[in-house]
mmCIF file of the N, C-alpha and C atoms, coordinates in Angstrom:
data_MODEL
# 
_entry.id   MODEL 
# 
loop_
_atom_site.group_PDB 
_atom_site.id 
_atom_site.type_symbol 
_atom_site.label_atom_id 
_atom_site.label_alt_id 
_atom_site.label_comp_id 
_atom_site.label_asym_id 
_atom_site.label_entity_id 
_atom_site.label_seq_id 
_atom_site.pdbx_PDB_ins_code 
_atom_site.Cartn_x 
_atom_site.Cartn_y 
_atom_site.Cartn_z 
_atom_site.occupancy 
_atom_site.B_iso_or_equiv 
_atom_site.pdbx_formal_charge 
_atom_site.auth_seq_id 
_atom_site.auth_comp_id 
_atom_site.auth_asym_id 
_atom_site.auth_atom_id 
_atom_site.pdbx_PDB_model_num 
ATOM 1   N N  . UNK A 1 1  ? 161.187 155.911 66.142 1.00 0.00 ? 1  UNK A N  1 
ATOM 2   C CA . UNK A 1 1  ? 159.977 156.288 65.435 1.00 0.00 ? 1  UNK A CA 1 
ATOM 3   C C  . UNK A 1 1  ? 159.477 155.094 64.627 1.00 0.00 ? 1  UNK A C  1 
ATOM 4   N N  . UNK A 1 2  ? 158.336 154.757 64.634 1.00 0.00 ? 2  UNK A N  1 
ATOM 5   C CA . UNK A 1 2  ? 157.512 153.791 64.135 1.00 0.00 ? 2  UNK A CA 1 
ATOM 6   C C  . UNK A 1 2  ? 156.788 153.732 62.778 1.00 0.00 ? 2  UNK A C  1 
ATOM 7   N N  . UNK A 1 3  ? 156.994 153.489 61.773 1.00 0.00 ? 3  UNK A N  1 
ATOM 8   C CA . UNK A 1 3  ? 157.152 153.544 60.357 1.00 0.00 ? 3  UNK A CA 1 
ATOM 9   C C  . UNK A 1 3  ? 156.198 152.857 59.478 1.00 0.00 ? 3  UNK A C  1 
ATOM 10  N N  . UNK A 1 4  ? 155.277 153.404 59.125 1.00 0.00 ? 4  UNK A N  1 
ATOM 11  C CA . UNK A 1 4  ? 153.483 152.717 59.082 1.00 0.00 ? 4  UNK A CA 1 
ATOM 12  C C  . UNK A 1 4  ? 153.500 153.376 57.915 1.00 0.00 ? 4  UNK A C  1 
ATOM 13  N N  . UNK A 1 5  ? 153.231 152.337 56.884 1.00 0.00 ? 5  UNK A N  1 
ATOM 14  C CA . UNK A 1 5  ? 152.930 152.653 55.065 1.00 0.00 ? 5  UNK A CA 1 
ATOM 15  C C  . UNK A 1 5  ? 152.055 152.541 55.010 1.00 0.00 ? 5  UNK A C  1 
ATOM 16  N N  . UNK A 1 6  ? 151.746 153.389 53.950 1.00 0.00 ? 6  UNK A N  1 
ATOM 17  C CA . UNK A 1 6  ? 150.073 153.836 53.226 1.00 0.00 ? 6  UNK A CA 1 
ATOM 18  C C  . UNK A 1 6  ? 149.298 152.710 52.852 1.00 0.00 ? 6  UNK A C  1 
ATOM 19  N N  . UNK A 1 7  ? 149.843 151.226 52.650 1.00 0.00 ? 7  UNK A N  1 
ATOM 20  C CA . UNK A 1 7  ? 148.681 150.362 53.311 1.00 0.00 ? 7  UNK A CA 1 
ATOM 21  C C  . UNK A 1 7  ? 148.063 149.922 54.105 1.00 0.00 ? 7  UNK A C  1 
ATOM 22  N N  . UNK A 1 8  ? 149.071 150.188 55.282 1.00 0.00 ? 8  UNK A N  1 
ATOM 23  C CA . UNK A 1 8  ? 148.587 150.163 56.483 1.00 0.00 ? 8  UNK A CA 1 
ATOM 24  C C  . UNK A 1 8  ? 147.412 151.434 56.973 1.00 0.00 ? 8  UNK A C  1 
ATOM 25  N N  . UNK A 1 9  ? 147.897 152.644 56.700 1.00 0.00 ? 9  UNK A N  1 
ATOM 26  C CA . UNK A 1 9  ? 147.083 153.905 56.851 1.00 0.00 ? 9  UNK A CA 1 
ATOM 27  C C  . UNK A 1 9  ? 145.616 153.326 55.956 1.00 0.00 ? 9  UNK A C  1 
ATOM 28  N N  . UNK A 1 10 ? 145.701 153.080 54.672 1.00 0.00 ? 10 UNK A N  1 
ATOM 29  C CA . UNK A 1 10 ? 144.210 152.903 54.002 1.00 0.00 ? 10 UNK A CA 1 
ATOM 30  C C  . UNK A 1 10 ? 143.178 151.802 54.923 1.00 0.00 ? 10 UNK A C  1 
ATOM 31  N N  . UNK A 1 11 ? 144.183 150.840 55.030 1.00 0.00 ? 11 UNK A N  1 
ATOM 32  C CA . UNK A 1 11 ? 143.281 150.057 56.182 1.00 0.00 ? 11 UNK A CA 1 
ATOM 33  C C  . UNK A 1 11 ? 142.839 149.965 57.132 1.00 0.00 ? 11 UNK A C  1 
ATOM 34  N N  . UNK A 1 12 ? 143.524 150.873 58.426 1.00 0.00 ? 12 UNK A N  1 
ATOM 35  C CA . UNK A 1 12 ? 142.909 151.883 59.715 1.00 0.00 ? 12 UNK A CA 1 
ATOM 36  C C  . UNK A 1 12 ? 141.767 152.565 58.524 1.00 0.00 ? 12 UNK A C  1 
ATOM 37  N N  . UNK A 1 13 ? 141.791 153.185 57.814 1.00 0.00 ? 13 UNK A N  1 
ATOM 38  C CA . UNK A 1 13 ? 141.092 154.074 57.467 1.00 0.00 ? 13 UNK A CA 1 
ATOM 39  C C  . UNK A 1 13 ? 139.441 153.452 56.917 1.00 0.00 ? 13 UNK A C  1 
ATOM 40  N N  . UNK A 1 14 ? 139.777 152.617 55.934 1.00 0.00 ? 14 UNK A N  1 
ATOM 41  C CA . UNK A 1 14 ? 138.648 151.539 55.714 1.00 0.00 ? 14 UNK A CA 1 
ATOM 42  C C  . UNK A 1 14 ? 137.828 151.119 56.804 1.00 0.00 ? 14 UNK A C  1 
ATOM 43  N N  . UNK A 1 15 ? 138.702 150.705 57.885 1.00 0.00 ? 15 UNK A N  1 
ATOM 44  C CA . UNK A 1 15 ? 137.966 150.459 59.414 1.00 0.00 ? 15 UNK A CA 1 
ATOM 45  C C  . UNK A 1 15 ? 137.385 151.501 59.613 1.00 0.00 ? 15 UNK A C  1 
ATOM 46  N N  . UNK A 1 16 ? 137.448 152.586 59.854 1.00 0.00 ? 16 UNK A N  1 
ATOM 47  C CA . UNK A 1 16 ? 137.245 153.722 60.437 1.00 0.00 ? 16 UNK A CA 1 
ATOM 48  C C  . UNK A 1 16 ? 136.274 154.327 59.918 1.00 0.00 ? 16 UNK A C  1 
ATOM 49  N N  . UNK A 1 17 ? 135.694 154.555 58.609 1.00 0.00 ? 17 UNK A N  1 
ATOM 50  C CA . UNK A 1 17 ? 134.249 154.224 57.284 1.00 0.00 ? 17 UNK A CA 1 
ATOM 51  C C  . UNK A 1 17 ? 133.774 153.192 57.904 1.00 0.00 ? 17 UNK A C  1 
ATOM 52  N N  . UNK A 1 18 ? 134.393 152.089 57.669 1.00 0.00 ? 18 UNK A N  1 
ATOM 53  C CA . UNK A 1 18 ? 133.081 151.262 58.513 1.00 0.00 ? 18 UNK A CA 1 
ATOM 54  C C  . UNK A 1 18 ? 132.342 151.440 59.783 1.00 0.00 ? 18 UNK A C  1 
ATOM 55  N N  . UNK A 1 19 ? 133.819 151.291 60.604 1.00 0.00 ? 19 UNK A N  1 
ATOM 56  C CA . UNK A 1 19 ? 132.362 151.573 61.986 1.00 0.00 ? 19 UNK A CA 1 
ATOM 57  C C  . UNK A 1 19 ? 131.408 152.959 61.631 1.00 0.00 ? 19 UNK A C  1 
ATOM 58  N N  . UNK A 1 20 ? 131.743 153.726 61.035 1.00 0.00 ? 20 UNK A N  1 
ATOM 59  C CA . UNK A 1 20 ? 130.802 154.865 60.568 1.00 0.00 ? 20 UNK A CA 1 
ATOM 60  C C  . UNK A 1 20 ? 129.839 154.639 60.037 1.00 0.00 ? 20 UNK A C  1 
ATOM 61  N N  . UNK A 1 21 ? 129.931 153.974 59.221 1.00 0.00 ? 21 UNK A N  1 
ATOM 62  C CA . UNK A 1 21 ? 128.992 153.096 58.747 1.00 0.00 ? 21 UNK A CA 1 
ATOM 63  C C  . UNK A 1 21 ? 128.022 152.122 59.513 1.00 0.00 ? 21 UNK A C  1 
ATOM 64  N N  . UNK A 1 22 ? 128.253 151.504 60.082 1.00 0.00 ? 22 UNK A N  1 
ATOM 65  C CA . UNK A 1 22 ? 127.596 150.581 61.097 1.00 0.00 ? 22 UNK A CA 1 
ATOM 66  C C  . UNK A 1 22 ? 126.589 151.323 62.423 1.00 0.00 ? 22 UNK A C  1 
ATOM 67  N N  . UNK A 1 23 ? 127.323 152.540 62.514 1.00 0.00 ? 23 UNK A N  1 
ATOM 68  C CA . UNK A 1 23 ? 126.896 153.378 63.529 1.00 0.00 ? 23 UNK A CA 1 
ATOM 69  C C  . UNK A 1 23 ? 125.398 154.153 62.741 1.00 0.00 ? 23 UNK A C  1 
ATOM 70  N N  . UNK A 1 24 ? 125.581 154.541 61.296 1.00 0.00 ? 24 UNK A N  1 
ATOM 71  C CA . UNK A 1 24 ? 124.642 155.492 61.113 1.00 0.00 ? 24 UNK A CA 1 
ATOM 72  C C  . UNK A 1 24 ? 123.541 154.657 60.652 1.00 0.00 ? 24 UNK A C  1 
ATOM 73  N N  . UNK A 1 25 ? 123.956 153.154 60.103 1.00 0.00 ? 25 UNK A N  1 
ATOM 74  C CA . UNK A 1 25 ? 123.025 152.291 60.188 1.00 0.00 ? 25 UNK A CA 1 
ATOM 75  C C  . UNK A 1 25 ? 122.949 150.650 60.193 1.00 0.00 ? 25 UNK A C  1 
ATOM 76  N N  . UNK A 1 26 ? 122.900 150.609 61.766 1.00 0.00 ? 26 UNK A N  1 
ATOM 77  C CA . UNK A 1 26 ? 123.021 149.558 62.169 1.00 0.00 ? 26 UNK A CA 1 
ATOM 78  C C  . UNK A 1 26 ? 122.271 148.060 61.664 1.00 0.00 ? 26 UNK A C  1 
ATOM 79  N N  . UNK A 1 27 ? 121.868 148.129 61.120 1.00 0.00 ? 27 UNK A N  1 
ATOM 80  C CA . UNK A 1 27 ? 121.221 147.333 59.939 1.00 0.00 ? 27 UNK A CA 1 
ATOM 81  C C  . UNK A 1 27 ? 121.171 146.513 58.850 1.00 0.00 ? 27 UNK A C  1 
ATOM 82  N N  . UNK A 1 28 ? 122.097 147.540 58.497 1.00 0.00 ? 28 UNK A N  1 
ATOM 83  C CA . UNK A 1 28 ? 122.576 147.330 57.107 1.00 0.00 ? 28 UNK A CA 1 
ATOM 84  C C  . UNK A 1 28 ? 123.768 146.058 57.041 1.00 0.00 ? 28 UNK A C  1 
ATOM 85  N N  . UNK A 1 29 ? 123.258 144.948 56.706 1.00 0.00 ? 29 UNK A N  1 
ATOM 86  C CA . UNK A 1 29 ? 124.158 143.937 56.447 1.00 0.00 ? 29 UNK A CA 1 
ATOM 87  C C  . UNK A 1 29 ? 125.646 144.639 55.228 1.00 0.00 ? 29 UNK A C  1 
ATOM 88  N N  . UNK A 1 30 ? 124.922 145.092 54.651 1.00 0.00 ? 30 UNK A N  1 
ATOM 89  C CA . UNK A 1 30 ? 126.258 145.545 53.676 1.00 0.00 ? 30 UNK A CA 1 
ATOM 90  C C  . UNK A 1 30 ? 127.556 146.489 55.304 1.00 0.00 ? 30 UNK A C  1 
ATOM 91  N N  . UNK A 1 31 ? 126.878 147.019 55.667 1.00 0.00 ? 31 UNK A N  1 
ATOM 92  C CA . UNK A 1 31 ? 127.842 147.905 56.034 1.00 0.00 ? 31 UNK A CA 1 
ATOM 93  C C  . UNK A 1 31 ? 128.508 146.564 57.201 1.00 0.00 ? 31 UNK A C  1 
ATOM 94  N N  . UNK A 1 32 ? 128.003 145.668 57.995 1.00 0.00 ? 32 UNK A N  1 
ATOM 95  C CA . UNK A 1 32 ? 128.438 144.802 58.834 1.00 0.00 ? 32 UNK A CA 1 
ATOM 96  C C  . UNK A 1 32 ? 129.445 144.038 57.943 1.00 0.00 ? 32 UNK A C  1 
ATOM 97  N N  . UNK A 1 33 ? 128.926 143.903 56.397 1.00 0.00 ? 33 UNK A N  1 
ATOM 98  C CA . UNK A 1 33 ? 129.876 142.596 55.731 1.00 0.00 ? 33 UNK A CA 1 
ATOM 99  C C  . UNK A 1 33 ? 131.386 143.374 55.600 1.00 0.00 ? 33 UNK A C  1 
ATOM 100 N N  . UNK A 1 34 ? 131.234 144.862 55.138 1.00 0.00 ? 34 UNK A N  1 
ATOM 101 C CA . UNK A 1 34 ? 132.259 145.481 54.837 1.00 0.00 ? 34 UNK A CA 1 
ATOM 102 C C  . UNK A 1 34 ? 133.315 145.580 56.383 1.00 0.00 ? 34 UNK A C  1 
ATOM 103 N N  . UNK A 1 35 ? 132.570 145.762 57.152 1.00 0.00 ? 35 UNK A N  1 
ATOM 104 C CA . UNK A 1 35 ? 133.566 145.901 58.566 1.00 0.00 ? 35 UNK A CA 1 
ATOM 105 C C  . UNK A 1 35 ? 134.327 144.722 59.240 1.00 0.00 ? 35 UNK A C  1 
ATOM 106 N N  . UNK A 1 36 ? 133.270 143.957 58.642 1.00 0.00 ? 36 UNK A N  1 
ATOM 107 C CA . UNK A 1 36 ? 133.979 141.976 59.537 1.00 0.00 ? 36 UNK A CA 1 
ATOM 108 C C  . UNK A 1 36 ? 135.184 142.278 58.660 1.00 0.00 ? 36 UNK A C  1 
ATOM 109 N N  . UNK A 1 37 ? 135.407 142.128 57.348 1.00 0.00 ? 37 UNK A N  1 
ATOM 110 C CA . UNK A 1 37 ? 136.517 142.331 56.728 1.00 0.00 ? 37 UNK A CA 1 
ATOM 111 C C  . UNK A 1 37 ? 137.298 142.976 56.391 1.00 0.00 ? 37 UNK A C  1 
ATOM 112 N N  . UNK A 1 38 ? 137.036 144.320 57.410 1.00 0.00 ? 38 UNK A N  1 
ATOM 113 C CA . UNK A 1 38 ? 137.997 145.452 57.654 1.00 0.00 ? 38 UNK A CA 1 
ATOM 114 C C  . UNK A 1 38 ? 138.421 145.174 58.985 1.00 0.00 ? 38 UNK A C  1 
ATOM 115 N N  . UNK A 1 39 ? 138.126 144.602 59.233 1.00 0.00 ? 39 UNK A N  1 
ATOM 116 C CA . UNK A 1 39 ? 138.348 144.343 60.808 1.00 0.00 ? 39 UNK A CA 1 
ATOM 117 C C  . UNK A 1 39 ? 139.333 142.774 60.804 1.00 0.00 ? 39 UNK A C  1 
ATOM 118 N N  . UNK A 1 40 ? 139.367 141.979 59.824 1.00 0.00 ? 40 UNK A N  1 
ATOM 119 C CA . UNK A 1 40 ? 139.860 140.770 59.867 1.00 0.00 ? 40 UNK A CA 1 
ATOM 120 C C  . UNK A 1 40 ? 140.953 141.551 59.047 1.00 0.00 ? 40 UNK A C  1 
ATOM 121 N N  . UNK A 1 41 ? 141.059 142.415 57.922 1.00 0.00 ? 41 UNK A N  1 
ATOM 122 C CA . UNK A 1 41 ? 142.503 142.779 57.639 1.00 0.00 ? 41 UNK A CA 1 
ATOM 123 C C  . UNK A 1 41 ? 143.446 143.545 58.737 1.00 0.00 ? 41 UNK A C  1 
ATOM 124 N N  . UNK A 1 42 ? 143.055 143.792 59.689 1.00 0.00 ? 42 UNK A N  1 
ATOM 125 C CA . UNK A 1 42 ? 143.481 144.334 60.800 1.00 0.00 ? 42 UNK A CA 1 
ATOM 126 C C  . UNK A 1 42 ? 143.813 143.695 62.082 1.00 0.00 ? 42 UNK A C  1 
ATOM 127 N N  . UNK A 1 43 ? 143.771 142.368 61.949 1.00 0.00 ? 43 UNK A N  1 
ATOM 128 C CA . UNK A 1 43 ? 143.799 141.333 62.630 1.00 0.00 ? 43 UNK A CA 1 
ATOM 129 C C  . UNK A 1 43 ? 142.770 141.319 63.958 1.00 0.00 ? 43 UNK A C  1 
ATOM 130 N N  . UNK A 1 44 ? 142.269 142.321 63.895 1.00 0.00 ? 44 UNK A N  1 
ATOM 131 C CA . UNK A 1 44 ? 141.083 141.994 65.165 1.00 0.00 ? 44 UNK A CA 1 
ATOM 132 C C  . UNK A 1 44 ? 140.108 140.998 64.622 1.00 0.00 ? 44 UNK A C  1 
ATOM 133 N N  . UNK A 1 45 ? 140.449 139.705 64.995 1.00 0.00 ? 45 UNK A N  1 
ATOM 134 C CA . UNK A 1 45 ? 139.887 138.383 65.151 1.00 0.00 ? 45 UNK A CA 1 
ATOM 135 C C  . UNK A 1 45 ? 138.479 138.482 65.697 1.00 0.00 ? 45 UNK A C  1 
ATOM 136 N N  . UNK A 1 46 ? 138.392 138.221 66.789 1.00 0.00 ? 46 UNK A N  1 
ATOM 137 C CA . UNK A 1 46 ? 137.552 138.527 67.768 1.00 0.00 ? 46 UNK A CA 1 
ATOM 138 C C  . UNK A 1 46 ? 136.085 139.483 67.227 1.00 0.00 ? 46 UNK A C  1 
ATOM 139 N N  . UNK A 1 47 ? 136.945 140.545 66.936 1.00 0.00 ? 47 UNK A N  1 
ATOM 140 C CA . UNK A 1 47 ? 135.760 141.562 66.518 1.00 0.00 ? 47 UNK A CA 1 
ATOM 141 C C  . UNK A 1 47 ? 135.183 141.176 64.961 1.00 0.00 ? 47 UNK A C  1 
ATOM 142 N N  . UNK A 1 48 ? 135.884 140.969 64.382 1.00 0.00 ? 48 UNK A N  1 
ATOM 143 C CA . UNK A 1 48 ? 135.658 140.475 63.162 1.00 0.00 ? 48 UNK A CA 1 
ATOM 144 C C  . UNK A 1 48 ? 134.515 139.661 63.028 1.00 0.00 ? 48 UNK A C  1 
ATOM 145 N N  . UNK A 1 49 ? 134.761 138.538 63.574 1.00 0.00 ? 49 UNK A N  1 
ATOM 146 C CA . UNK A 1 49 ? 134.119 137.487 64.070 1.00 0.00 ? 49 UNK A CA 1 
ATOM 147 C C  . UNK A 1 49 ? 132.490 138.077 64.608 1.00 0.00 ? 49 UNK A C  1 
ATOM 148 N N  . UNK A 1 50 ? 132.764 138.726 65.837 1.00 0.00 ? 50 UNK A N  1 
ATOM 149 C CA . UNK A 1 50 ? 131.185 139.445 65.973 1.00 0.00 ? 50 UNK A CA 1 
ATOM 150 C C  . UNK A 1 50 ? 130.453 140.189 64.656 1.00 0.00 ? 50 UNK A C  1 
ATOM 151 N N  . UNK A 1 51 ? 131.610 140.904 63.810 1.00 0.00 ? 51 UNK A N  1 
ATOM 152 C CA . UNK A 1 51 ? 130.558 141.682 63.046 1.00 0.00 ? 51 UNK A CA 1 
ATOM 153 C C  . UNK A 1 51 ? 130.585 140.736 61.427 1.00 0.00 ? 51 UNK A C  1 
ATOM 154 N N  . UNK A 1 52 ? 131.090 139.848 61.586 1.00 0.00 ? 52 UNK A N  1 
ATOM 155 C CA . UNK A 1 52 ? 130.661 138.810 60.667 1.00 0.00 ? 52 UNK A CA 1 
ATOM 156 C C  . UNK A 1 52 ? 128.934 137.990 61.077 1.00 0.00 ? 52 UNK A C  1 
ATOM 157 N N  . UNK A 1 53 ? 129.421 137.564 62.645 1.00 0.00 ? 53 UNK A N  1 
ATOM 158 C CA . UNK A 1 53 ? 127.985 137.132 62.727 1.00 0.00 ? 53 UNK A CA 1 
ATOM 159 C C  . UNK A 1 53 ? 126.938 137.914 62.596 1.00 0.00 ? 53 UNK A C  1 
ATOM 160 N N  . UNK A 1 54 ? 126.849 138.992 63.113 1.00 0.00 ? 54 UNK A N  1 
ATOM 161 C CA . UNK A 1 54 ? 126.022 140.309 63.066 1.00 0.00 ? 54 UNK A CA 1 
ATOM 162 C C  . UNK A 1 54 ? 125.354 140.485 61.654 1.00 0.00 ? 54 UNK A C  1 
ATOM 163 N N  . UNK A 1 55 ? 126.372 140.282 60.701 1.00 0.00 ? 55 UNK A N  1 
ATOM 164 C CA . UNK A 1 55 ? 126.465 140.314 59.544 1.00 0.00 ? 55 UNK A CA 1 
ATOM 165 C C  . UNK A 1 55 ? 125.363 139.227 58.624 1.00 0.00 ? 55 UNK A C  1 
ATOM 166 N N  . UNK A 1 56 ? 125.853 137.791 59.359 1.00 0.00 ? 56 UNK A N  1 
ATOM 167 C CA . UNK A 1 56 ? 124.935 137.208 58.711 1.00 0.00 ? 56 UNK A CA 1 
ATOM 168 C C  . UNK A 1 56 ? 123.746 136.729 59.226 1.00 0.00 ? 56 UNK A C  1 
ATOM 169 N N  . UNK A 1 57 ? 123.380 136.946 60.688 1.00 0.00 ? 57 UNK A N  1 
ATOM 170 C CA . UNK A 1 57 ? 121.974 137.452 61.299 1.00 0.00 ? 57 UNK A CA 1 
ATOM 171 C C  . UNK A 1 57 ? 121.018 138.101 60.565 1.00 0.00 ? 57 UNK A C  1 
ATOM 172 N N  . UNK A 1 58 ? 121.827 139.183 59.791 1.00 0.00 ? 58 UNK A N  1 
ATOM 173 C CA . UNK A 1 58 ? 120.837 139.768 59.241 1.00 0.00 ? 58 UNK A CA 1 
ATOM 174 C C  . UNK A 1 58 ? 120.567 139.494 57.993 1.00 0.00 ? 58 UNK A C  1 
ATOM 175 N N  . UNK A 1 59 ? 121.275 138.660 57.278 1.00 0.00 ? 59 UNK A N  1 
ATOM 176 C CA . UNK A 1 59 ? 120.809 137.944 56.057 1.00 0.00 ? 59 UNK A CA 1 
ATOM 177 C C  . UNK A 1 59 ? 122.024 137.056 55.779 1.00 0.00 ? 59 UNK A C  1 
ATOM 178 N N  . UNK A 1 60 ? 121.720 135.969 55.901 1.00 0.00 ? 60 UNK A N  1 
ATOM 179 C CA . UNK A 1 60 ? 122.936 134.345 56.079 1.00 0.00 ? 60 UNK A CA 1 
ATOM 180 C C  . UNK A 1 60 ? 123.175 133.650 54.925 1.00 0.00 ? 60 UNK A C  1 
ATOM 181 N N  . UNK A 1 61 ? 122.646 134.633 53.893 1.00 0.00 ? 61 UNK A N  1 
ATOM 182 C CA . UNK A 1 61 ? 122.737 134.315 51.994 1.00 0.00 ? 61 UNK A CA 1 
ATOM 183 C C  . UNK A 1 61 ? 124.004 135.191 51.843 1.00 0.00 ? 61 UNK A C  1 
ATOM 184 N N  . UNK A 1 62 ? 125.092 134.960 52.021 1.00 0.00 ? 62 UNK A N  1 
ATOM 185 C CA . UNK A 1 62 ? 126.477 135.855 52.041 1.00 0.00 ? 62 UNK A CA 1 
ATOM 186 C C  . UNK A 1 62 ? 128.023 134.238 52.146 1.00 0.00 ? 62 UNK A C  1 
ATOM 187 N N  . UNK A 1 63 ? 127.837 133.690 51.152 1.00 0.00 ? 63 UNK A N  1 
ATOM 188 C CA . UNK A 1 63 ? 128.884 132.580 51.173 1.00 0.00 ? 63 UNK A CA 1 
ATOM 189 C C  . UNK A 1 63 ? 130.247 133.479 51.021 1.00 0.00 ? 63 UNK A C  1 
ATOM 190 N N  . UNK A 1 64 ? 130.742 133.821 51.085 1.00 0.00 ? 64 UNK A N  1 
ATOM 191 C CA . UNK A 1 64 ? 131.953 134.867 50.914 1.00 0.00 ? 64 UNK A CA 1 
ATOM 192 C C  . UNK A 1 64 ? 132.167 135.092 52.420 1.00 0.00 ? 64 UNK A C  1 
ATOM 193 N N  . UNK A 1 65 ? 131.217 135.588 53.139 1.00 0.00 ? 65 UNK A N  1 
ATOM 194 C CA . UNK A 1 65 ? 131.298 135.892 54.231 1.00 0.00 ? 65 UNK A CA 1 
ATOM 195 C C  . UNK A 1 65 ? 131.342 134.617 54.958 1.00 0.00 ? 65 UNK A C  1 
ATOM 196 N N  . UNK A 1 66 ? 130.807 134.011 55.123 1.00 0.00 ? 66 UNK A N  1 
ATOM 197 C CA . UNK A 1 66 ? 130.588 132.538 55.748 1.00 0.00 ? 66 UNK A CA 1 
ATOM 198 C C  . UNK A 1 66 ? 131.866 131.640 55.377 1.00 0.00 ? 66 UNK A C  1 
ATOM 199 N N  . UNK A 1 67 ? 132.462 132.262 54.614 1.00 0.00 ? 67 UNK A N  1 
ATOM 200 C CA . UNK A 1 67 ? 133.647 131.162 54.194 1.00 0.00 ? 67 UNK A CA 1 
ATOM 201 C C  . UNK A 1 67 ? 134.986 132.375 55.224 1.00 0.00 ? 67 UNK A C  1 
ATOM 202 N N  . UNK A 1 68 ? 134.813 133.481 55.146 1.00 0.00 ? 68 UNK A N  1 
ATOM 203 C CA . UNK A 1 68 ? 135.534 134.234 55.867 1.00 0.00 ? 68 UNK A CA 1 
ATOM 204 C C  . UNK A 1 68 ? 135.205 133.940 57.397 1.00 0.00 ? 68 UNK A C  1 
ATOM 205 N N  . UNK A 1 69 ? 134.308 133.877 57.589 1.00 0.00 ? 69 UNK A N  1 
ATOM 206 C CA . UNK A 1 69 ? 133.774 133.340 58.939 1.00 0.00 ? 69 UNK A CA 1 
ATOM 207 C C  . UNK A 1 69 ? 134.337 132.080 59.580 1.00 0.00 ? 69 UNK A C  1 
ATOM 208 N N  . UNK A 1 70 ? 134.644 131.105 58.559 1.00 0.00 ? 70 UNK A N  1 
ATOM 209 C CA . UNK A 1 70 ? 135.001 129.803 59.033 1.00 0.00 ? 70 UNK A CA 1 
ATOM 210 C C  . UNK A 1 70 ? 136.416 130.145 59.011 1.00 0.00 ? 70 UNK A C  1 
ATOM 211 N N  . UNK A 1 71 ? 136.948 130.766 58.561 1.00 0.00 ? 71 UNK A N  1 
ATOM 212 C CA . UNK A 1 71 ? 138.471 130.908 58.163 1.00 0.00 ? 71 UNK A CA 1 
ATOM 213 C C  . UNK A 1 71 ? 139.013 131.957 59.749 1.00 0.00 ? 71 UNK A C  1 
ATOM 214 N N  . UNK A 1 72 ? 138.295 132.621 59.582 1.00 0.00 ? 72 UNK A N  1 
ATOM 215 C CA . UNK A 1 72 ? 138.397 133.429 61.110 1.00 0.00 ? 72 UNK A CA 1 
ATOM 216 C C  . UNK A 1 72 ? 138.160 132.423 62.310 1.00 0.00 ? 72 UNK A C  1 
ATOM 217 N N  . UNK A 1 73 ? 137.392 131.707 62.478 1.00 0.00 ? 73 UNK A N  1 
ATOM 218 C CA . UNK A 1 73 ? 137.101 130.930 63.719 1.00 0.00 ? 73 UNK A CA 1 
ATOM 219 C C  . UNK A 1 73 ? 138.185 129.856 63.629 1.00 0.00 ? 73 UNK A C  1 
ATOM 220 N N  . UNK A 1 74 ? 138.825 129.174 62.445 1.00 0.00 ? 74 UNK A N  1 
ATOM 221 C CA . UNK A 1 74 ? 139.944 128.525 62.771 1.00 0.00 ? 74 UNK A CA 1 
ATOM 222 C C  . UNK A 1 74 ? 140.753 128.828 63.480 1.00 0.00 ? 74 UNK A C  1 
ATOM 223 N N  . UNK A 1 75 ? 141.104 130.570 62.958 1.00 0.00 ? 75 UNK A N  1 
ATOM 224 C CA . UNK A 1 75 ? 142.587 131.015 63.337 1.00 0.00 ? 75 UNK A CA 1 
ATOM 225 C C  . UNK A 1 75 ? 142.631 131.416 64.349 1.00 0.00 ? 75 UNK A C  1 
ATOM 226 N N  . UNK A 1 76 ? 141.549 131.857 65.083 1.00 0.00 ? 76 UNK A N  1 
ATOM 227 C CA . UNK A 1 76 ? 140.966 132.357 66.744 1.00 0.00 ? 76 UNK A CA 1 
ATOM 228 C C  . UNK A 1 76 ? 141.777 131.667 67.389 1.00 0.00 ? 76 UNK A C  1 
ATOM 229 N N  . UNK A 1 77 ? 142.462 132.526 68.309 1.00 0.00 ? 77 UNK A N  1 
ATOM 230 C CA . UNK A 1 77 ? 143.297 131.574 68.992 1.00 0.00 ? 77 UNK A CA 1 
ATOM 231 C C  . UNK A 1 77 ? 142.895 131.156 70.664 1.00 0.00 ? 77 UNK A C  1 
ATOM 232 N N  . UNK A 1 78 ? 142.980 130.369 71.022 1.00 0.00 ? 78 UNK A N  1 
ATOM 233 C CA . UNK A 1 78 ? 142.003 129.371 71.506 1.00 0.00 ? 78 UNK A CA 1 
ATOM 234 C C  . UNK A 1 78 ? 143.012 129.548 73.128 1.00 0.00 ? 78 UNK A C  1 
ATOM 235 N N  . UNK A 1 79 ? 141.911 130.066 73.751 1.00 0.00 ? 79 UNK A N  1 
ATOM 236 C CA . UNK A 1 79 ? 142.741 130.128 75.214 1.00 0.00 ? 79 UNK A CA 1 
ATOM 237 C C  . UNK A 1 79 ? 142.164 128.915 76.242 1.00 0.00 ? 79 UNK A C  1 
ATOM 238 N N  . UNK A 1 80 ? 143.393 127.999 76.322 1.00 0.00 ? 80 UNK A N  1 
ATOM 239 C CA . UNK A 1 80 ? 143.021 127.050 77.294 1.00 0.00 ? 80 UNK A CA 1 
ATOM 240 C C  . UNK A 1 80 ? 142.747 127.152 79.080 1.00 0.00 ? 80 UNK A C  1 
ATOM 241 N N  . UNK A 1 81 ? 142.076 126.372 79.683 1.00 0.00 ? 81 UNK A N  1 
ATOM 242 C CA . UNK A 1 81 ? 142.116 126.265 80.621 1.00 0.00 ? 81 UNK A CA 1 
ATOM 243 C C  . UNK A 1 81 ? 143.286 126.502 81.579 1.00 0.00 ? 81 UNK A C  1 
ATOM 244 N N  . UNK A 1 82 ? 143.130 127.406 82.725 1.00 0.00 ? 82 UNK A N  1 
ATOM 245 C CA . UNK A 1 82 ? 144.487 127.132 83.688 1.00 0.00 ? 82 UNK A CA 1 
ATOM 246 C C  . UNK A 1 82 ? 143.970 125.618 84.350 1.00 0.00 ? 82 UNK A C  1 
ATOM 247 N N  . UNK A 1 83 ? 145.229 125.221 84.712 1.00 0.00 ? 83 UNK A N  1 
ATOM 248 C CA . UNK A 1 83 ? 145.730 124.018 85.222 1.00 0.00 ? 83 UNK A CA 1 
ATOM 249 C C  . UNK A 1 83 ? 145.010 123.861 87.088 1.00 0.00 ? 83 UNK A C  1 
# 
């Protein structure tokens, strides 16, 4: 049995408000800023990353985010070419 603490549970859960959020209004930079970084505590990189940019598409006055942004695209892990 697999043994998942209530910080882990709040943070699925935080995710889970967000995309709700994002869904009822897709728009809303607040609700995109809140999800890139519910989504980066959750290690989905990748997605993060989209709803960071998403995020600052819709208004790119967000240095917090943009510094999370650069910090995410470092850690992206980088799939090389096959041989």
């Amino acid at each position: 049995m697999r043994h998942v603490n209530r910080q882990d549970d709040r943070v699925v859960g935080f995710r889970v408000q967000t995309e709700q959020a994002i869904h009822l209004d897709p728009k809303s930079q607040a609700a995109w800023v809140r999800h890139a970084f519910a989504l980066a505590r959750t290690d989905r990189v990748s997605a993060a990353i989209g709803a960071a940019e998403r995020a600052l598409s819709l208004n790119g006055h967000d240095a917090e985010l943009a510094e999370l942004l650069e910090r995410l695209r470092n850690a992206e892990t980088r799939v090389l070419p096959a041989a």
